[in-house]
C-alpha positions in Angstrom: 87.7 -107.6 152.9 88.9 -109.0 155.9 88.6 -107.2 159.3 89.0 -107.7 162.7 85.4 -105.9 162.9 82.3 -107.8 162.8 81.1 -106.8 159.2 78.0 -107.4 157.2 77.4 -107.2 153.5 75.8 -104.7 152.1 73.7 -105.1 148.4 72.1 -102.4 146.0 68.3 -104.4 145.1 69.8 -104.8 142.0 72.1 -106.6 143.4 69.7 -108.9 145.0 67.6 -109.2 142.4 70.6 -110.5 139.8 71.6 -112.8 142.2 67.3 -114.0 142.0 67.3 -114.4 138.4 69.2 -118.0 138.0 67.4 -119.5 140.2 63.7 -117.7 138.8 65.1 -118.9 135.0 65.7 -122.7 136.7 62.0 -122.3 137.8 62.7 -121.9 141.6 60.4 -118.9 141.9 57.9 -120.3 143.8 60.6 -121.9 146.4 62.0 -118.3 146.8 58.5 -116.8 147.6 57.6 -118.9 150.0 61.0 -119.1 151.6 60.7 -115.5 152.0 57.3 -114.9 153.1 57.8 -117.5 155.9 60.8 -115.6 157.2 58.4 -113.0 157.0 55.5 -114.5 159.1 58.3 -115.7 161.6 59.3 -112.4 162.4 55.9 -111.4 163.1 55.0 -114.3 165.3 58.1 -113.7 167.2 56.7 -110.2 167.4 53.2 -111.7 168.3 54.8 -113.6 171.6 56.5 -111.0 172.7 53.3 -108.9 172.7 51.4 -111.8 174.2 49.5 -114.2 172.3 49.4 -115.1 168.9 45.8 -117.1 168.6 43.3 -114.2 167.7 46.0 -111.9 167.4 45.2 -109.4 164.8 47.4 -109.1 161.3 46.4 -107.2 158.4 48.1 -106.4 155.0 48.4 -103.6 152.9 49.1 -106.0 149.3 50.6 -104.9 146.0 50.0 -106.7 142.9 53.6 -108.2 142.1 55.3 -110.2 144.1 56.0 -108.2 147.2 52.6 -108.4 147.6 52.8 -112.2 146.7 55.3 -112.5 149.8 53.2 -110.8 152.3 50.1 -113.0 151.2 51.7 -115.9 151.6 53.2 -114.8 155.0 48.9 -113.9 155.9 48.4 -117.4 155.2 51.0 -118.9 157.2 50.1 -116.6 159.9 46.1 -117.5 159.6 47.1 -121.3 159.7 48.5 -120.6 163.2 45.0 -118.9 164.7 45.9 -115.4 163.7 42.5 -113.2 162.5 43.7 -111.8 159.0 43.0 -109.6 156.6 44.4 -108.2 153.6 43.8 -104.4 151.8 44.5 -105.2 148.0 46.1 -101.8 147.0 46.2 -102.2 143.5 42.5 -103.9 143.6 44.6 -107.6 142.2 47.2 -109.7 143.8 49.6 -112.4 142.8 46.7 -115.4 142.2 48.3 -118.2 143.6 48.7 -116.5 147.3 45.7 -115.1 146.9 43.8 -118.3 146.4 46.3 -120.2 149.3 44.6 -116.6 151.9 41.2 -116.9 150.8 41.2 -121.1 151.6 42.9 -120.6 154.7 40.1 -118.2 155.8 41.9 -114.6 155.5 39.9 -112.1 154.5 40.0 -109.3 151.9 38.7 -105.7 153.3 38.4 -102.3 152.0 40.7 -100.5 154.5 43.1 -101.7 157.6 41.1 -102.1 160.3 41.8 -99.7 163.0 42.3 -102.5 165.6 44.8 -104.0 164.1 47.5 -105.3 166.1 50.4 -105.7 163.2 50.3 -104.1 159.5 52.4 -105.9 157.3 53.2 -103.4 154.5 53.5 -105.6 151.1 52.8 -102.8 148.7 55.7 -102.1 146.5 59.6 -104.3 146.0 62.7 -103.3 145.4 61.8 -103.1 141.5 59.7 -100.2 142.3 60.4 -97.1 140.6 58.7 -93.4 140.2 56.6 -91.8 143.1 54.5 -93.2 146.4 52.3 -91.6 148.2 52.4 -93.2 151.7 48.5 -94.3 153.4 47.4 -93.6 156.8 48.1 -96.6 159.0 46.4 -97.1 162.3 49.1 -95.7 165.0 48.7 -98.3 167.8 49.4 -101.4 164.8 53.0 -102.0 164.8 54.0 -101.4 161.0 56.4 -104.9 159.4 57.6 -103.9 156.0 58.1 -107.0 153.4 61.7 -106.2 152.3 61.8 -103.0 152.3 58.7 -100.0 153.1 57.0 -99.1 150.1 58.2 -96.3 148.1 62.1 -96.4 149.3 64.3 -96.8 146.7 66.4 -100.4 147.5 69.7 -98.8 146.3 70.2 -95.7 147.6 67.0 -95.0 150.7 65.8 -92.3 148.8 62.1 -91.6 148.6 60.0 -89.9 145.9 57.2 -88.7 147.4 56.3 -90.5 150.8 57.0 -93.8 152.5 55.0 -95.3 155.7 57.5 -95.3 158.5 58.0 -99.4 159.8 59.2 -100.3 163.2 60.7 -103.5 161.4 62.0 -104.6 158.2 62.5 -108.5 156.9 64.6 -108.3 154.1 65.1 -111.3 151.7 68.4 -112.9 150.4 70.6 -110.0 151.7 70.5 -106.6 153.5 69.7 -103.6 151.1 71.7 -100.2 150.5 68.4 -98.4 150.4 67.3 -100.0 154.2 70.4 -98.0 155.5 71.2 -94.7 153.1 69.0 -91.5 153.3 65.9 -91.7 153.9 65.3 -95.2 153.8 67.6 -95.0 156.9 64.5 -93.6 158.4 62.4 -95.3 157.4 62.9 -98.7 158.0 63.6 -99.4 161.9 65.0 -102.7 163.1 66.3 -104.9 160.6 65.7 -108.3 159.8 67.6 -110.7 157.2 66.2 -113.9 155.7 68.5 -116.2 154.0 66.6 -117.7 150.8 69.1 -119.2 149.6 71.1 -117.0 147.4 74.2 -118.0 148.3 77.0 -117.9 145.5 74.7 -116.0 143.3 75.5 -113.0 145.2 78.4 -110.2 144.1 81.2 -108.3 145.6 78.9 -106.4 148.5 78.2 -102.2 148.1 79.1 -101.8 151.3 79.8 -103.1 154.7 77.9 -102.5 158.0 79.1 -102.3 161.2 77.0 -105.5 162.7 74.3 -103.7 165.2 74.8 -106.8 167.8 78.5 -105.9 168.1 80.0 -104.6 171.3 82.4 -101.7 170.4 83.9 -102.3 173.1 84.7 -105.9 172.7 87.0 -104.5 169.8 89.2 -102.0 171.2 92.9 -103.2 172.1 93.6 -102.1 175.6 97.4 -101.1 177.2 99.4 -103.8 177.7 102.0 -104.0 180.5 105.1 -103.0 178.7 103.3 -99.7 177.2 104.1 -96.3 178.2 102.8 -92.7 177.9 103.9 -92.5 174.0 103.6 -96.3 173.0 100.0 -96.2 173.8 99.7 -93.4 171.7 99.5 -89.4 172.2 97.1 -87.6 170.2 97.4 -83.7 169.2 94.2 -81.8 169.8 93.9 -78.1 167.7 90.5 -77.1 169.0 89.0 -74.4 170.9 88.5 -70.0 170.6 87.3 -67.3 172.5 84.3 -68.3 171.2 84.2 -72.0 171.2 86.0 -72.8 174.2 83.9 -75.8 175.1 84.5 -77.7 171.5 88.2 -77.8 173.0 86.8 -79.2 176.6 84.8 -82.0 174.8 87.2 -83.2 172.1 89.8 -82.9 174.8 87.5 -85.0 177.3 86.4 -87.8 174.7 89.8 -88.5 174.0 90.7 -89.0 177.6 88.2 -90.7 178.3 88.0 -92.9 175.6 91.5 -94.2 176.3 94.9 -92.8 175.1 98.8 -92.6 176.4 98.7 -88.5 176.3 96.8 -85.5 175.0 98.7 -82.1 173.7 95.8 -79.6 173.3 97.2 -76.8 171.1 94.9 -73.7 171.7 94.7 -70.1 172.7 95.6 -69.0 176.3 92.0 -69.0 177.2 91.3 -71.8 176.5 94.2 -74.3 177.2 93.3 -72.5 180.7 90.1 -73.9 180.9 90.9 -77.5 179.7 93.6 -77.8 182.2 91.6 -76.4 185.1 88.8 -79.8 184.0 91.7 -82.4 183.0 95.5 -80.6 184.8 96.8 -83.6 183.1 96.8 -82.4 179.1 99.8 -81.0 177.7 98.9 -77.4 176.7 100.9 -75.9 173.6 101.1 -72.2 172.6 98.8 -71.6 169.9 100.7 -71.3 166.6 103.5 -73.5 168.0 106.0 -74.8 165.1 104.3 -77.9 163.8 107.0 -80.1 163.5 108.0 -79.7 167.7 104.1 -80.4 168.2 103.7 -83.4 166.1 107.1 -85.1 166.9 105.9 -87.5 169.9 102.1 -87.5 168.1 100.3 -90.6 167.0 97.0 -89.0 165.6 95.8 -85.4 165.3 92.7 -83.7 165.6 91.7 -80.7 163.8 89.3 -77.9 163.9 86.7 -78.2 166.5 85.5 -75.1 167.3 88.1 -73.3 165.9 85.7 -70.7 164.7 86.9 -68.2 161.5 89.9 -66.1 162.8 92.8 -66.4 160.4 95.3 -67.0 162.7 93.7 -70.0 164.0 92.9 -71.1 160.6 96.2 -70.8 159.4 97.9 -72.8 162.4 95.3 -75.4 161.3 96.4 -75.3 157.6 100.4 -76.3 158.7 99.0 -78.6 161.1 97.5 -80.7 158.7 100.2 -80.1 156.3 102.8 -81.4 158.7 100.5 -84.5 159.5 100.1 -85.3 155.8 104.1 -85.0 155.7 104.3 -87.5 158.4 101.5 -89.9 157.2 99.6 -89.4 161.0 95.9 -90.1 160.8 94.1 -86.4 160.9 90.3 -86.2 161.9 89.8 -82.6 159.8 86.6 -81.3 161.7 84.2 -78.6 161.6 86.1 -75.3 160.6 89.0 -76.8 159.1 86.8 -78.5 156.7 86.9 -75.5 154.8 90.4 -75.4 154.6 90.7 -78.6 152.0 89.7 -77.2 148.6 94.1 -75.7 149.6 95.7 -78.7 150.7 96.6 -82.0 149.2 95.2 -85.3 151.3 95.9 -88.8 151.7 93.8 -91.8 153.1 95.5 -91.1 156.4 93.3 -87.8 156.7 89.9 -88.5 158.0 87.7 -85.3 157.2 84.1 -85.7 159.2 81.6 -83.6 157.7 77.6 -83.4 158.2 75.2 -82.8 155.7 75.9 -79.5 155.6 79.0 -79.4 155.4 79.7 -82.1 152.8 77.7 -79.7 150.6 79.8 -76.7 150.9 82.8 -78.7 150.8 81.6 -80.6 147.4 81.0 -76.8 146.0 84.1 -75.6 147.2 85.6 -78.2 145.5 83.8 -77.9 142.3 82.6 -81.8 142.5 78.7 -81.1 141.5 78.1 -84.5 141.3 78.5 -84.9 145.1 76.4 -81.9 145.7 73.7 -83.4 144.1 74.2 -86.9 145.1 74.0 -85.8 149.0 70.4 -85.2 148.4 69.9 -88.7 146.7 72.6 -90.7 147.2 75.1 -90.2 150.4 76.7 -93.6 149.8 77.5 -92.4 146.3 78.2 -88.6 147.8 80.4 -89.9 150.3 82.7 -91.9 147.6 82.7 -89.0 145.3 84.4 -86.8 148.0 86.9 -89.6 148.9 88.2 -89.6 145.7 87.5 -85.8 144.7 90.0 -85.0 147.9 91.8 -88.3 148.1 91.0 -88.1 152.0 89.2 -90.7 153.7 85.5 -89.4 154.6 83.2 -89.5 157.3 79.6 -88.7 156.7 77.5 -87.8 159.6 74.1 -88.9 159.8 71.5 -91.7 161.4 73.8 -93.8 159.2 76.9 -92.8 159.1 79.3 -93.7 156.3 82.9 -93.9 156.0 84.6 -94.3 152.3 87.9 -94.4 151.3 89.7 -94.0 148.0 90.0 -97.6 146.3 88.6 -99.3 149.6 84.9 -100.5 150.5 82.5 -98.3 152.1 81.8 -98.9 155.5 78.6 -98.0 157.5 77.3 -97.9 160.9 73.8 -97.4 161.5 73.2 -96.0 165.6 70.4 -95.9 167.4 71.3 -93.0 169.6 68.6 -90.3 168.4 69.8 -88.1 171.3 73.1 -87.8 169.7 71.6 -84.5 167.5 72.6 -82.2 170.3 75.4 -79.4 170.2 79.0 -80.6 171.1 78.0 -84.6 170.2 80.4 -84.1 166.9 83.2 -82.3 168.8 82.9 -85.5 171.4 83.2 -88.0 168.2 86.3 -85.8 167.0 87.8 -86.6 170.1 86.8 -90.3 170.5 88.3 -90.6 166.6 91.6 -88.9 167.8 92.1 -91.8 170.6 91.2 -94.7 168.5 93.3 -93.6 165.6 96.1 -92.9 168.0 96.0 -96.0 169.8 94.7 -98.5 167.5 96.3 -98.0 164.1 98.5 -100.9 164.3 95.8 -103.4 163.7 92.9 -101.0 161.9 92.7 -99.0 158.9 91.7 -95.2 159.4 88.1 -96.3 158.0 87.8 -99.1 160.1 89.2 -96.8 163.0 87.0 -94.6 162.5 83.8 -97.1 162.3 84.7 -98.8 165.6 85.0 -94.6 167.0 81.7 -93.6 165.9 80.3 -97.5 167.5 81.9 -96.5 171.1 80.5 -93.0 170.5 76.8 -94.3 169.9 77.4 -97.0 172.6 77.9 -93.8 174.9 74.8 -92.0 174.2 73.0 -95.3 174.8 74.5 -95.9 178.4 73.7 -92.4 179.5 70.3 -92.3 177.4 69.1 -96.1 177.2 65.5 -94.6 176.3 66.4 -92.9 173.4 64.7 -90.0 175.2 67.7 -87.3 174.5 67.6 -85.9 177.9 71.6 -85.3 178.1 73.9 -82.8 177.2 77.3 -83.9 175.2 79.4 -83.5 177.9 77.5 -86.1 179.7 79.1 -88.6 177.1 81.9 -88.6 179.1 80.1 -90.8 182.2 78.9 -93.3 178.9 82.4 -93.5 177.3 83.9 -94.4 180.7 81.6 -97.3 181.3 
């Protein structure tokens, strides 16, 4: 796939572990352990100096008895070779022989439990072979937690985890990054990622998925106005948003889009509420609610649908032509919030980006009789997410830690933020309206999916201007200030 976004493949651990298996059958096992486990035992002496000193530092390991537990041996050893004090818990009460042996001449030592004192806990317990049930052990809570490819007891393809996994503030993963390290739980799970290239190379498929590269600056790829544009070149985008009840969903959608960048906004909404939006931003085009949608989509670009729209027929049915008329016209349509329960009526194309949560994947999967999504959210929401793409035909964007982004007969996309103050009411109608301007202003050198991964980037890149903590001390509308910057 080629992008003009900074993309990153994506494998299942099966995957990875085809990709292994010429070069275990050609003997090169051993050169792909130890490859691997020094990655590993770089990435905690880089961890080491950054804490302060790594001579009498102390590392211990939580050891399996395959070869995860072979890797994080290994990396012991290295680490013990450089002055580090370390020790090893053998979970399984063996270990792969030959690391073992290399730990014990080096002078590590095998204990009975993690010492409390620890400074680092490598968790080598279980691979991405691993399959069945975990239950997680108490690890001391000042050690920093290093998982070896991926923490023990998530499941490499798809994050999920049967029974419990230990929580690790980083991952090194081996030969390529894993589905599972990004998808569901895992997601969770794994905190900052690290990949070691051990040689895989052409051995490796067609990647799951693509992820949005976490040193990218969002704002690095967005196209700004050029000198010859005007109002409606640079693109206008159509906002239905907004009730009696909700009259702040319009504000912030209206606000993001603004503020994000974009030639014009129309805000279609009742009195109210187009009252309200003009008195914060006099210079949005207020329609009459239930305005013919051809006159209101004639000079649009992009369209935004449903945030806070709330359950009143009326408004629901205005919503209804207005995505109608955009599918007519082949406009990119964010479908948000209460219009999301509109689609089990209306017939989609890529250009229609619907954004549902959790929550609201699973009533829309139900509503559209598609039971293997329903489940698969639970499991899978790579999978999930695919299966409503095609079930509506619509482009899909799945909230979450890691957000995903398929697209009928295209690959997945995903971007993983770290912007934890982000669950807060309002932050999706803000994304809604951040989608809106990219999609309006951008479309002429990104697909909707891509569009809508470099949207959700600058929306993530917001919370972490105003909230550089990750403390969550803001409100959505304070996104504004971080989109502007």
């Amino acid at each position: 796939m080629t992008s003009a976004l900074p993309l990153l493949p994506v494998y299942t651990g099966d995957q990875v572990r085809a990709a292994e298996r010429p070069l275990l059958e050609s003997g090169q096992g051993p050169e792909l352990m130890r490859g691997a486990s020094w990655g590993l035992a770089a990435a905690v002496l880089n961890l080491l100096r950054e804490r302060g000193a790594v001579y009498g530092a102390r590392v211990a390991g939580l050891i399996g008895s395959g070869n995860n537990g072979g890797d994080g041996l290994w990396a012991l050893t290295f680490l013990r070779r450089r002055g580090v004090e370390a020790t090893a818990v053998l979970a399984r009460g063996r270990a792969h022989q030959e690391a073992l042996q290399a730990f014990l001449q080096a002078g590590g030592r095998v204990v009975d439990e993690i010492p409390g004192q620890a400074d680092v806990v490598i968790d080598a317990v279980l691979g991405t072979g691993f399959s069945g049930e975990f239950g997680a052990p108490q690890l001391p809570e000042a050690a920093v937690v290093i998982a070896c490819d991926l923490p023990s007891g998530v499941d490499a393809d798809t994050g999920e985890v049967r029974g419990s996994a230990p929580a690790a503030d980083h991952t090194v993963t081996f030969g390529g990054l894993k589905l599972g390290l990004l998808a569901g739980d895992g997601g969770h799970l794994s905190g900052r990622l690290h990949t070691v290239d051990i040689g895989l190379g052409d051995h490796l498929p067609t990647p799951r998925a693509q992820l949005l590269s976490p040193d990218w600056d969002p704002a690095s790829s967005w196209r700004p106005p050029q000198s010859t544009d005007h109002k409606y070149s640079r693109g206008t985008v159509h906002v239905l948003a907004g009730s009696p009840q909700y009259p702040g969903a319009a504000q912030l959608t209206v606000g993001a889009a603004l503020n994000t960048g974009v030639g014009m906004v129309t805000l279609e909404a009742a009195e109210e509420v187009r009252h309200q939006v003009l008195a914060a931003s006099p210079e949005v085009v207020g329609v009459a609610d239930g305005a013919g949608s051809e006159d209101r989509l004639e000079k649009a670009r992009a369209v935004v649908v449903g945030p806070g729209l709330g359950d009143q027929a009326a408004q629901l049915e205005a919503a209804s032509a207005t995505i109608d008329e955009a599918v007519r016209r082949a406009l990119p349509c964010v479908v948000d919030a209460s219009a999301l329960t509109l689609v089990p009526e209306l017939t989609l194309r890529t250009e229609v980006l619907l954004t549902p949560h959790v929550g609201e994947a699973r009533r829309l999967a139900q509503g559209l009789g598609l039971a293997e999504a329903d489940e698969l959210l639970s499991s899978d929401p790579v999978a999930a997410a695919e299966a409503l793409a095609e079930g509506t035909g619509a482009t899909v964007l799945l909230k979450g830690a890691t957000t995903v982004i398929a697209s009928p007969g295209a690959e997945t996309l995903l971007h993983r933020a770290q912007a934890p103050g982000l669950a807060t009411a309002g932050s999706g109608d803000v994304l809604s309206g951040v989608l809106g301007a990219v999609l309006a202003t951008q479309q002429d050198r990104l697909t909707v999916a891509e569009g809508a991964v470099l949207a959700v980037g600058l929306h993530a890149q917001a919370a972490q201007r105003v909230d550089p903590n990750g403390q969550g001390r803001f409100g959505a509308s304070a996104l504004m200030a971080g989109l502007r910057a």
